[in-house]
Steps between C-alpha positions, in 0.01 A plus 500: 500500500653196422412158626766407739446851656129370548627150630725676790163670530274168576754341682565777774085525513506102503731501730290807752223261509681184613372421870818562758679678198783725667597729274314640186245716479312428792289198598155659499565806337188553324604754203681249260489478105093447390322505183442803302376610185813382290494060494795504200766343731439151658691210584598215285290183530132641587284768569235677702486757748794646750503401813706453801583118489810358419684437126354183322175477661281534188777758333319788626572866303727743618417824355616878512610614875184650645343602810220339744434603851250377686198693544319331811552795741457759215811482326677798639745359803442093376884542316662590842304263711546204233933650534444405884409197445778389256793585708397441901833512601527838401396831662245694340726818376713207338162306301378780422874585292496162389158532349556822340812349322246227382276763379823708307602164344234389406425843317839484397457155277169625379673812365751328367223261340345806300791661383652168393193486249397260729156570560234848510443665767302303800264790647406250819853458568626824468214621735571241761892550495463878556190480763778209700761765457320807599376301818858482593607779448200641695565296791604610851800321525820744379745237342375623168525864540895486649622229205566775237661229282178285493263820460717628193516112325088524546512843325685364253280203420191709510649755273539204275147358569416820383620561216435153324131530610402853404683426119277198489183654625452802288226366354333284761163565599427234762424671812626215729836586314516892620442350842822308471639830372371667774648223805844586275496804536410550887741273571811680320353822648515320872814367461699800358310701797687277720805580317439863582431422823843389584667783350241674709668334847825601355623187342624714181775304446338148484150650363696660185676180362465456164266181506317618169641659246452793256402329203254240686387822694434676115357195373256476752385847516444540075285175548291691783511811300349285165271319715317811688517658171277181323242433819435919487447518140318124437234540799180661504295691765436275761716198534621509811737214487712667252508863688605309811801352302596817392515617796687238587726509247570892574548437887776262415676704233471780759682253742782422240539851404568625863677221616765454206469841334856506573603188267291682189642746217318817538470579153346180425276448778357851380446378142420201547243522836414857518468632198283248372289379794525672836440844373255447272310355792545838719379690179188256471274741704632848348435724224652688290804491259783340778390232349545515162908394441614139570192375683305181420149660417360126465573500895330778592182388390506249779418732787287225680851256526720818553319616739558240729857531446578848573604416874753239370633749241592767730664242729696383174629873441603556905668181468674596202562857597690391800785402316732789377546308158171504405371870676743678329399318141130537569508850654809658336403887410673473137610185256669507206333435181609419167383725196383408174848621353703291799550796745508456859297776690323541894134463530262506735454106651165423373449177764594763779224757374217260409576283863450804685200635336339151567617484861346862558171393300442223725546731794299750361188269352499156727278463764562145612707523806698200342632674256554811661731357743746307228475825287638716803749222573618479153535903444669503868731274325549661162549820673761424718708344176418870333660703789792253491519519157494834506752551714766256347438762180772743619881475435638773638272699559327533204181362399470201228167518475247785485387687827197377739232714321543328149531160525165471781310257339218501795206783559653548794198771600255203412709256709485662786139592540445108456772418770249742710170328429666166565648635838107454612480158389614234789396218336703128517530259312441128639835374566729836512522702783608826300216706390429753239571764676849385617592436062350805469738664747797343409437606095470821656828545597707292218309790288610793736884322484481411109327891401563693735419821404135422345400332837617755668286755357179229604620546883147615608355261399649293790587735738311850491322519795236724406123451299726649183799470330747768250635433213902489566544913479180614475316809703228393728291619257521186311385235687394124385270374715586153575221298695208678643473254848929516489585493888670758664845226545672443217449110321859386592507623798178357644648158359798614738243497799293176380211668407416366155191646482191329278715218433569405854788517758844507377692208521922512673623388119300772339636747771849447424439516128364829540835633662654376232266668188528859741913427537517446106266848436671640738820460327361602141384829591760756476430618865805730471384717182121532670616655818770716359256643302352731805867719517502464120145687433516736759162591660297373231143329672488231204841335678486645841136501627350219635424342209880514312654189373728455878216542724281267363863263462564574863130423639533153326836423622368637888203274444705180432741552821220552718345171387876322513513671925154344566555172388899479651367607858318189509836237391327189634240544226730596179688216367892507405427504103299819524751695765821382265261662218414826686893556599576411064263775482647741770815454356412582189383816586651659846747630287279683190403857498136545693695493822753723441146773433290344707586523874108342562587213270863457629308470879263233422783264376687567790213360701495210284879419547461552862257235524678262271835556762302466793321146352921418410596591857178248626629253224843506596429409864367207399632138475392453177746716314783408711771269397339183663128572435453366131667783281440865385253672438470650178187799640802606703787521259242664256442796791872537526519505135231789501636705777885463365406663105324777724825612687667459191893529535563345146714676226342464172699383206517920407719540829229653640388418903111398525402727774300437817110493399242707736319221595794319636600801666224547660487165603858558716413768640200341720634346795323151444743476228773528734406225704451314180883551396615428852310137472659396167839589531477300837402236289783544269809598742441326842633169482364423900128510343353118553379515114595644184324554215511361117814554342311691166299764769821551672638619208233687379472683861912553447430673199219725671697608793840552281250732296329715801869545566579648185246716479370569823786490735336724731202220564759357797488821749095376641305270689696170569680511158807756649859550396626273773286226476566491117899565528499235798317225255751575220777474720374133576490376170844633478626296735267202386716163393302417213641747217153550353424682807766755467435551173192583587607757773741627273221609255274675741839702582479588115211560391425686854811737399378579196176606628659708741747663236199593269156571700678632867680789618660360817884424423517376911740247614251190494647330195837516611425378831235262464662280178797659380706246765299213431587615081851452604475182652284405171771621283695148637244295447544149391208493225561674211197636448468680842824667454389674121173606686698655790702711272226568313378695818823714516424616183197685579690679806473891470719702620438576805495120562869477423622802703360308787676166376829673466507636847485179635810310592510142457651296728801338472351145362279658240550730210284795401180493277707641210789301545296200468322571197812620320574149609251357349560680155835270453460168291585255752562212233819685372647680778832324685371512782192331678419786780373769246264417162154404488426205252134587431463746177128603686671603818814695309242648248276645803790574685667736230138653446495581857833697462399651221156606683744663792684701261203673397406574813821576664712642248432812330197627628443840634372588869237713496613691832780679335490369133897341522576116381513342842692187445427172748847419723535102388 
């Protein structure tokens, strides 16, 4: 640094200590430039040690910027007290900014000190700056967490700090130096959490800018990558001081790599940081030849430092993993490698085979509940980049890659029994409320969605309700017995009920994980093969007897509904996660074979959907769900959800119309449902109610009624919900002002024809007289939008329908129905004149689909009371 930088230096310190000094660094601000272990810099004309006092009183030596707090109180909060005491004026959010820019400066000078060739590193410094910055950012006050800009320029100076001190400590074996290397690297790990945390609250925009950038980012990351590698292989069993700054050293990198994976090449950040480090410390603890190619072997003779850093390491490959770039160039199925002769060919991905058979050797082999917990975590993670992978290796149908069963890296068989045993362990660790159990659940289903077939074929393990379990196909002849003091209930489904056994009561998070491990099995097992194999065999005892494939399938799935009805009779005691779960889960499945076979299954989830309605209908009639109550709430769009894929009333993307399930049906035809329906479509179509409810459940409820409609048209002829009282609402929102209203009406007309038109034989006047008027009146609507939906209607007229229509006269102001939509078939942007035409290409297309629809009913078709063409008078 050169001198006049240092004289600017002295003078603004000179000028901080000045009684009545405005201005400056503070009056009494008691960090300022000290003494330290470098003396080459002093001022001209005499000697002896720094102090505070002013230029020319004895010449006294102004050395390297460095750091002393006082340590009266203990040192930790001294720097912010000493802040509040140099600017009084100030409030305390504000001195404690203006201190921490002290702090950054000062670090700033005494970085650029060292790189300057200026001076060595100054451990006590270094160790002071980050303990003052770590306070800071540790303190209670916000104003550090929501400046992004400040947070990313500390980043940037620790990444720095970083880099400059690990390439100059290599080879430094003073322990009060890895303490300094330690306070660095908590601090960058605390700050770039903060960082994290406001992309956490949603501040993506300001928490992304680019404060740091790649190449410091890569810089700072080889010099953590060199420096872990020299502490693991320099220090023998037992010095603790250098196995904490590993660790260290390793929580930070994990912070960097999750925090700016983003920023990094993913072919470089796997040769330069995986390859040669990060796996090699996953391997430390196995055997066998995985670790053979490409591996440091001097590493893995450190087991008593890698130990220690496993944790850290499986954090550093979920950070990494949760960036696309670097998943798919870490867990890619097949690479390209170059031959000896300079031919490209596909090979198997070595770092995606010897990752996963560490991951699964961890699983399989650690007891410590540490690890155990980042090893699920990680796998979790890896997993779910496989089945995306996996799926992004199609075009057009056709696989890239090879199928499921020869590219499984895991023992899946082997995995899963583990998942069991650890299903008994509750333990937690101090400072995370997840358990092992709830990582063990959650692996359990990213394997059932990333393999699907191979843990489907382990299904009784979790959910076999008896002492035994089958192979998948087997006779009951060949039996496996599983656990001598197995309970009657199956494992999942007594986590369903909170009953965790040995391991104690099961907690709400652990409940709703569960759902979500039996949804994803649940989904793997090919439900519609097993049962179709009972009218496929014939009579045979091996797949229709009590003990066939479906029956012991069916038992399960009656097993897990009866503990969903028990717990969703009591709503006050089932949270909102865990119902949105169950109805994921009900949805997943009203619609799969077992019910179509089963009519014992199909009435058991009718019970459950009849209690999830009646805890809606209780829901709905509260304020809290209403419009001015605080919001929606998302238990009660999730039971809408679940009852809506049960009527079905979709068309696939085949063409094909997703039929009405049993359980659903069975659900309409009980009278309570009835009541149910009347309720919500009250809530939906009376605009004289005093409240209405969220915007996003009216819609959903919409959607349900317009599909009952569809499919069960018939549902309106008992209890309160009747033809009248649901022609008489529609007819209201017909005549409603607000045009989202009639549109509204309009599409209950539709979809309510269409049901009629496919699942009823009546072909009575009700249409015509209930809504075909109010379709005329539509047809001259104002809004666009309700005029295309209106003649959308008339195109799902039979018959019938229009030999009513065409016996009526219209009166002398109004033309017929079919004059009007011919009408409406005429571009009204180029006809002459401005009576006729419709300027909407929506309205004329549904208007000339609507003709089109009444010439296939009208014209040409035979009667079959005499067999003649019986042509419609128009």
């Amino acid at each position: 640094m050169s001198r006049s930088r240092w004289d600017a230096l002295r003078d603004d310190e000179d000028r901080s200590h000045r009684p009545g000094s405005a201005g400056g660094r503070g009056g009494n601000y008691n960090v300022r430039l000290s003494s330290s272990s470098n003396r080459r810099r002093s001022r001209p004309g005499g000697s002896g040690s720094a102090s505070g006092n002013r230029p020319g009183e004895g010449g006294k030596n102004y050395e390297q910027a460095s750091w002393r707090s006082s340590r009266s109180d203990g040192g930790g909060s001294s720097t912010i007290r000493s802040v509040a005491k140099s600017h009084p004026d100030a409030s305390f959010s504000q001195r404690e900014q203006q201190g921490f820019d002290e702090t950054l400066n000062i670090l700033r000078e005494h970085l650029s000190g060292m790189t300057s060739g200026g001076g060595d590193v100054n451990a006590e410094t270094l160790q002071q700056c980050m303990t003052a910055l770590h306070q800071y950012a540790s303190s209670d006050s916000d104003w550090f967490g929501t400046d992004p800009k400040r947070v990313g320029e500390t980043i940037r100076i620790l990444f720095k700090v970083i880099d400059y001190v690990t390439g100059r400590s290599k080879d430094d074996a003073d322990p009060s130096f890895c303490q300094s290397e330690r306070s660095i690297y908590d601090t960058t790990t605390k700050v770039i959490s903060i960082r994290q945390a406001q992309y956490c609250r949603g501040d993506e925009k300001l928490a992304r800018m680019p404060h740091v950038s790649a190449e410091t980012t890569n810089a700072c990351i080889m010099s953590l990558v060199s420096r872990i590698k020299s502490i693991t292989l320099a220090v023998p069993p037992g010095e603790t001081a250098y196995e904490t700054t590993a660790t260290s050293a390793m929580d930070c990198l994990c912070a960097i790599l999750t925090e700016f994976g983003s920023i990094l090449a993913a072919e470089a950040t796997a040769e330069n940081v995986v390859w040669p480090l990060l796996l090699p410390i996953l391997e430390s603890n196995t055997s066998g030849d995985t670790c053979t190619a490409r591996s440091d072997g001097d590493l893995r003779g450190h087991v008593h430092v890698l130990k220690a850093s496993i944790p850290s390491t499986l954090d550093c490959f979920s950070g990494l993993l949760r960036h696309k770039q670097h998943s798919s160039a870490i867990l890619a199925p097949l690479i390209l490698d170059i031959s000896n002769n300079g031919e490209e060919r596909q090979v198997d991905n070595p770092l995606r085979f010897r990752l996963l058979a560490s991951l699964q050797g961890l699983m399989l082999h650690e007891n410590e509940d540490q690890i155990i917990l980042h090893s699920c975590d990680c796998l979790c993670i890896a997993l779910g980049s496989i089945h995306f992978l996996d799926r992004s290796s199609k075009v057009g149908g056709k696989e890239l890659y090879r199928k499921e069963s020869t590219v499984i890296n895991i023992n899946i068989q082997a995995l899963t029994r583990r998942i069991r045993t650890l299903l008994e362990r509750g333990s937690v660790l101090e400072g995370d409320p997840k358990t092992v159990r709830w990582h063990a659940l959650k692996l359990l289903a990213s394997l059932a969605r990333t393999y699907p077939r191979g843990t489907a074929a382990q299904w009784a393990l979790f959910l076999e309700e008896d002492s035994t379990a089958y192979d998948l196909l087997s006779s009951p002849a060949s039996t496996v017995l599983l656990s001598p003091s197995r309970s009657a209930c199956s494992q999942l489904v007594s986590f369903i009920r909170g009953d965790g056994g040995g391991s104690g009561i099961i907690s709400e998070r652990e409940r709703v994980a569960t759902i979500g491990a039996i949804k994803a099995l649940l989904s793997a097992m090919p439900l519609k093969l097993w049962f179709g194999m009972n009218s496929r065999r014939g009579t045979r005892q091996t797949f229709t007897g009590p003990s066939s494939l479906s029956n012991r399938v069916s038992k399960a799935l009656q097993s897990i509904f009866m503990a969903l009805h028990g717990i969703v009779r009591s709503p006050n005691q089932v949270s909102d996660e865990f119902v949105v779960e169950a109805c994921s889960l009900i949805e997943t499945i009203i619609l799969t074979e077992p019910f179509d076979v089963d009519d014992a299954l199909a009435l058991i989830l009718t019970d459950v959907l009849a209690e999830l309605s009646n805890g809606l209908a209780v829901g709905l009639s509260s304020s809290s769900v209403t419009a001015g109550g605080g919001g929606c709430n998302v238990a009660h769009i999730a039971i809408v959800k679940a009852l809506a894929k049960g009527i079905g009333g979709t068309i696939t993307p085949k063409g094909l119309l997703i039929q009405l399930s049993k359980p659903a049906k069975y659900w309409l035809d009980r009278n309570e449902s009835h009541d149910f329906l009347s309720e919500v479509f009250a809530l939906v179509s009376r605009d004289d109610r005093p409240t209405r409810i969220d915007t996003s459940l009216e819609g959903e409820v919409c959607n349900l009624i317009m599909r009952i409609l569809r499919m069960s048209p018939g549902v309106s002829n008992g209890s309160i919900w009747t033809p009248d009282y649901f022609s008489e609402s529609v007819q209201n929102l017909l005549i409603n002002k607000d045009s989202t209203r009639r549109l509204l009406g309009l599409q209950l007309i539709r979809h309510f024809i269409q049901g009629r038109n496919d699942f009823c034989a009546d072909r009575s006047s009700y249409v015509c007289d209930s809504f075909c008027p109010y379709l005329l009146c539509a047809l001259g609507d104002s809004n666009a939008a309700v005029r295309a939906s209106s003649a959308a209607c008339y195109g799902f007229l039979l018959r019938s329908d229009w030999e009513r229509l065409f016996r009526l006269r219209p009166s002398s102001e109004q033309d017929s129905h079919f004059q009007q939509l011919l009408r409406l078939c005429i571009n009204g942007e180029s006809s002459e004149t401005t009576s006729v035409g419709e300027p909407a290409a929506s309205v004329r297309s549904e208007a000339c689909k609507a003709i089109g629809n009444l010439c296939t009913e009208c014209v040409g078709l035979r009667d079959s009371s005499d067999g003649e063409i019986h042509l419609i008078p128009i």
